[in-house]
N, C-alpha and C positions, 0 to 999 in steps of 0.2 A: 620358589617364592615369587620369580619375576612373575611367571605365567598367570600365578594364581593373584598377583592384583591387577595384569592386565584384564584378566577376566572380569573381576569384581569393577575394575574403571569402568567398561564394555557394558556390564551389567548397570550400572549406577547410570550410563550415558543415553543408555534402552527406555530405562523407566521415567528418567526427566522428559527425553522426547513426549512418551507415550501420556504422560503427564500435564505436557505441553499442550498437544492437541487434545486430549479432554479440556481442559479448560478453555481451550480456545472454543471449541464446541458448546460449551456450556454458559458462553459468554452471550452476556444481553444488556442490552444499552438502557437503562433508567428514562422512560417517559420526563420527566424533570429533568434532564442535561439539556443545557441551556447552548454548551459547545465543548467539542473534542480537543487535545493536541496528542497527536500520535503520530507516530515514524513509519514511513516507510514499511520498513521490514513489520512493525505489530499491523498496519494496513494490511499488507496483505494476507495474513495469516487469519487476519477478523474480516474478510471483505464483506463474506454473506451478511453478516450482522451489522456491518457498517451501511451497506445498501439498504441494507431494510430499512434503517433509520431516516432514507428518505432527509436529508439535508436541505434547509433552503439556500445556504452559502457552503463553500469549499472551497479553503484558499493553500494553495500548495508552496510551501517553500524550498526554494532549490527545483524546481522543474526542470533545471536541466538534466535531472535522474528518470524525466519521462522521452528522454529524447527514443529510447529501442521501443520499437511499435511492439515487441513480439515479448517481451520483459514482463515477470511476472508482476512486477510493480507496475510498470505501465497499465498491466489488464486488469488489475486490481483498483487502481484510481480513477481509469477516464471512464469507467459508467457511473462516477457517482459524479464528476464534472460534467457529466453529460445531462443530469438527468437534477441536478442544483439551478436554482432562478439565479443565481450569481455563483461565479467558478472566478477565480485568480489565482495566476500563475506567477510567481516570483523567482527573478533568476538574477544576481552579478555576477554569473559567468558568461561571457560573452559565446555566442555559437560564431565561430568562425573557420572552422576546419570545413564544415557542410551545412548547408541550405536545409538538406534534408534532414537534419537531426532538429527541426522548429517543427516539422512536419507532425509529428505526435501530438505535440502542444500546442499548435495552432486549431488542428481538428478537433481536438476536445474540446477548444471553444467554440467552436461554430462548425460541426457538423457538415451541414448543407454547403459552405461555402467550399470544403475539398473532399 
């Protein structure tokens, strides 16, 4: 009996995934949204569709979750901050362990200047 509902968990955990990314794929942002609030984690899973949309602003809250350049969240965000007439990044946690962890976040805003 144990085997036979890990299977059925296993199974049940398959088809929500599988589930998961159809929808995500089938997802299309409404010409009429005037503005988004989305996490993280649903950004990245919708990036395609969220780049498409073409934003004029994108304001990020907690950016200190963009600090790893190589983060699937990072790679996920900073082309729509990059490619926004205005981009804001919002942080109260202080960088103070490393210089380099603004490094992500500073580029997304200005490009050119690193």
């Amino acid at each position: 009996a144990t085997s036979a509902s890990a299977a059925t968990s296993a199974s049940a955990a398959t088809s929500a995934s599988a589930a998961t990314s159809a929808s995500a794929s089938a997802f299309a942002l409404p010409s009429s949204v005037k503005f988004v609030v989305i996490s993280y984690a649903l950004a990245t899973i919708l990036q395609d569709e969220l780049r498409a949309a073409n934003f004029k602003a994108v304001v990020c809250d907690e950016s200190h979750y963009l600090k790893t350049r190589d983060s699937k969240r990072t790679l996920a965000i900073v082309p729509m901050l990059e490619t926004a007439t205005r981009a804001i990044l919002l942080s109260g946690t202080p960088a103070l362990s490393r210089p380099s962890e603004l490094y992500s976040q500073i580029n997304a805003l200005s490009p050119p200047a690193f």
